[in-house]
C-alpha positions in Angstrom: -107.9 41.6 -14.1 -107.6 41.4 -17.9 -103.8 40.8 -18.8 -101.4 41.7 -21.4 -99.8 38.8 -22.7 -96.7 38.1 -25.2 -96.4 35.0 -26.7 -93.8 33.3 -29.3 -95.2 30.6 -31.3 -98.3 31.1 -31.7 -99.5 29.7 -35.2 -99.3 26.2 -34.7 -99.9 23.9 -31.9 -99.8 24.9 -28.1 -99.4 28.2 -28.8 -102.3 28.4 -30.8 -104.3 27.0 -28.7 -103.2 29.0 -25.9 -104.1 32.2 -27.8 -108.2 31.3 -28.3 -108.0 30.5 -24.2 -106.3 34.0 -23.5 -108.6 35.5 -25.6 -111.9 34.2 -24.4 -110.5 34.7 -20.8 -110.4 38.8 -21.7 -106.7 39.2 -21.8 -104.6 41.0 -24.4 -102.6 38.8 -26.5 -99.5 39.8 -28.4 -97.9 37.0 -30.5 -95.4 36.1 -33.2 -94.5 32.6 -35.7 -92.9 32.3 -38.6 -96.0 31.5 -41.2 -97.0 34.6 -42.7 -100.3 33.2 -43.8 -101.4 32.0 -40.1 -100.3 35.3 -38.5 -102.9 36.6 -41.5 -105.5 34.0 -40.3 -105.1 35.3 -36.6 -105.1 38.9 -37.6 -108.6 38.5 -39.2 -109.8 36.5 -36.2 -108.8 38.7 -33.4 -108.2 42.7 -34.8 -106.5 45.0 -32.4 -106.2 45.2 -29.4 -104.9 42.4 -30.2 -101.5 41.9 -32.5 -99.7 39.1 -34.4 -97.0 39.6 -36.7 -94.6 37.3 -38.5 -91.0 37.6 -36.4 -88.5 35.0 -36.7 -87.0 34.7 -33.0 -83.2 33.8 -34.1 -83.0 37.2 -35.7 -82.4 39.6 -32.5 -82.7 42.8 -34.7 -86.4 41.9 -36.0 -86.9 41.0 -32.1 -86.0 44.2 -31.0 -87.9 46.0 -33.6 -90.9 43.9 -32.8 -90.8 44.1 -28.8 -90.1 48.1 -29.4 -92.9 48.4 -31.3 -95.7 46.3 -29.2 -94.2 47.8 -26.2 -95.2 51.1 -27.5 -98.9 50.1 -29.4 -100.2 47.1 -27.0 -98.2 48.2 -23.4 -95.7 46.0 -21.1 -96.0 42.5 -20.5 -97.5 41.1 -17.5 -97.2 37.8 -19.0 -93.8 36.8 -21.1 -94.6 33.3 -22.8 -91.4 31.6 -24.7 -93.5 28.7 -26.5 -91.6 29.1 -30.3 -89.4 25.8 -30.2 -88.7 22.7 -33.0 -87.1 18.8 -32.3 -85.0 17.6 -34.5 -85.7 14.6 -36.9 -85.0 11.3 -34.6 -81.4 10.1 -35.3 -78.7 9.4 -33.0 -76.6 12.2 -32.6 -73.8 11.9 -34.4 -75.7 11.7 -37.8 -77.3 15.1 -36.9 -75.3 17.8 -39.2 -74.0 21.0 -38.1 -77.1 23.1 -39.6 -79.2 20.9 -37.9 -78.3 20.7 -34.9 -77.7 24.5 -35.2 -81.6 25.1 -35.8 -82.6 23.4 -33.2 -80.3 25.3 -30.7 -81.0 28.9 -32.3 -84.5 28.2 -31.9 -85.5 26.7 -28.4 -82.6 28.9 -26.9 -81.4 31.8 -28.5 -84.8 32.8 -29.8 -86.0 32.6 -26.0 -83.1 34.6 -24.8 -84.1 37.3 -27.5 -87.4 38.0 -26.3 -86.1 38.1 -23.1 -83.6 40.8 -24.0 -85.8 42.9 -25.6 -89.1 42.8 -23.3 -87.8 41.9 -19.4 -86.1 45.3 -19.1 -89.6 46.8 -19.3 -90.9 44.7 -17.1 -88.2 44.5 -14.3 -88.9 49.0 -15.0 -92.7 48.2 -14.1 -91.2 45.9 -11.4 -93.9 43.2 -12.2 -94.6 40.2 -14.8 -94.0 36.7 -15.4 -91.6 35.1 -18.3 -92.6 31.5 -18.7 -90.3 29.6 -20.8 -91.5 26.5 -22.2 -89.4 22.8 -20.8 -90.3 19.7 -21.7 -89.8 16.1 -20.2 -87.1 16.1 -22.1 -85.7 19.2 -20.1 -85.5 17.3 -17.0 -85.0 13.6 -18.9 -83.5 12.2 -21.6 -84.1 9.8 -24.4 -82.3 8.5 -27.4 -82.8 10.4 -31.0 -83.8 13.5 -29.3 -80.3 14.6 -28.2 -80.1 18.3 -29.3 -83.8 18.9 -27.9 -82.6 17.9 -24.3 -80.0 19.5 -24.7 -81.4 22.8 -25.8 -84.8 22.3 -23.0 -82.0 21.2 -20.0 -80.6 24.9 -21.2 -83.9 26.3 -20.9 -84.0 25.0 -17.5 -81.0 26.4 -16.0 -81.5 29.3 -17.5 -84.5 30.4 -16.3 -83.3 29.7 -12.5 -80.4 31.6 -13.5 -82.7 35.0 -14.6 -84.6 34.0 -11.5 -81.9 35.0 -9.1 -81.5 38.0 -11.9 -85.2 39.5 -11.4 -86.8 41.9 -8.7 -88.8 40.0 -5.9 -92.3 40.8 -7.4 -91.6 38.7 -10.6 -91.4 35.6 -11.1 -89.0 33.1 -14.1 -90.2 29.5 -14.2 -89.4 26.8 -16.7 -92.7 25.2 -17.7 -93.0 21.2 -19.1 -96.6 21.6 -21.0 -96.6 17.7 -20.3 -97.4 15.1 -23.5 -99.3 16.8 -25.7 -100.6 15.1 -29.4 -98.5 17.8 -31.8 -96.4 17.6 -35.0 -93.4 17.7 -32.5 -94.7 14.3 -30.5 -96.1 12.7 -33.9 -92.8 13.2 -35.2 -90.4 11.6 -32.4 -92.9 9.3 -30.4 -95.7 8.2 -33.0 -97.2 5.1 -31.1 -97.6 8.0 -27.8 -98.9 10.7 -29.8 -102.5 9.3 -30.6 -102.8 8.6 -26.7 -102.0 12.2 -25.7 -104.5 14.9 -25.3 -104.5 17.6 -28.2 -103.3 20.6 -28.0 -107.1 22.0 -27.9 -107.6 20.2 -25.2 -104.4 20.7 -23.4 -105.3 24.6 -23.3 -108.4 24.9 -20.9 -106.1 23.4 -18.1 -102.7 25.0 -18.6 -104.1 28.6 -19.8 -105.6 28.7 -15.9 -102.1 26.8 -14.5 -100.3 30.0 -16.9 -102.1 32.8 -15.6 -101.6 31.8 -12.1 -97.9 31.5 -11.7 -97.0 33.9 -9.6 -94.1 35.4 -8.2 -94.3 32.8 -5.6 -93.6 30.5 -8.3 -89.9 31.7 -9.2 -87.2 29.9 -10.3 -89.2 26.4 -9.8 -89.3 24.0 -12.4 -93.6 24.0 -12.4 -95.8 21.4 -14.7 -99.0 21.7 -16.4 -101.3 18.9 -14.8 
């Protein structure tokens, strides 16, 4: 049954990906990035039904307007996709400034707590859907350099299990790890890795078919792609 699907981050990398695989499955897609001129790019690719738009998921007003707006024009989630997340540069912690550390934690945690704000209330109403917010290795381990990105993925980790316990029965939270994927975010923090790893093209055609089958049986567990 075709799906209607939200999903943050989706100009660049997995997400992007992740929106041609939707798409050629039959589902609806809904999605938002910051670069204007790749939301253009995906607007002319794939009209309406479909919808991108350029939302910046640290600002919770332009979230709000944004999830009022596809709520009304493209219909409630069955599929909630938090994907929209940076790393920082690699340096030991303490030589990470305020603003940067700052970005990284507005990004990968208070941009996925936004869209959950402004979308789960219609779901929990329709008493169905699954919110998958992207983990990472580095949500369940650690390694030196990447401090603040463990820090904000172990976050995204608990909670998700926390809104777990917070949701009706017939939905479903999970944290997701998408596993070692060749993007700018590997490249940058593990360059002799990245080259090995499968791109994000790739990637898709197995974890869009692992995505769309999490199921409320699936809640609050910490699930990975492969």
């Amino acid at each position: 049954m075709p799906k209607t699907i939200i999903l943050t981050g989706c100009t660049r990398g997995c997400g992007r990906a992740l929106v041609d695989r939707f798409i050629e499955a039959g589902h609806t897609v809904a999605g938002c990035g910051r670069n204007e001129s790749e939301i253009n790019k995906l607007r002319n690719i794939y009209p309406a039904p479909h919808r991108f738009d350029a939302i910046d998921v640290t600002d919770d007003r332009a979230v709000k307007d944004w999830a009022t707006s596809v709520l009304q024009e493209v219909g409630t989630p069955d599929l909630l996709i938090n994907n929209a997340a940076i790393i920082n540069r690699s340096a030991n912690l303490w030589e990470l400034n305020a603003e940067e550390f700052d970005q990284v934690v507005d990004i990968n945690i208070k941009g996925v707590v936004n869209t959950i704000r402004h979308f789960t209330p219609a779901m929990i109403e329709q008493n169905s859907g699954v919110i998958v917010n992207f983990s990472s290795g580095w949500g369940r381990s650690t390694s030196p350099q990447v401090a603040p990105y463990c820090a904000t993925k172990f976050a995204v980790e608990g909670l998700s299990k926390a809104l777990a316990q917070e949701i009706p029965d017939s939905m479903a939270c999970v944290p997701l790890s998408p596993g070692v994927i060749n993007t700018e975010m590997l490249q940058s923090c593990s360059p002799d890795v990245a080259p090995n790893a499968p791109t994000p093209e790739e990637w898709s055609h197995t974890a869009a078919k692992f995505i769309l089958n999490i199921s409320a049986g699936d809640n609050g567990k910490s699930l990975s792609v492969g």
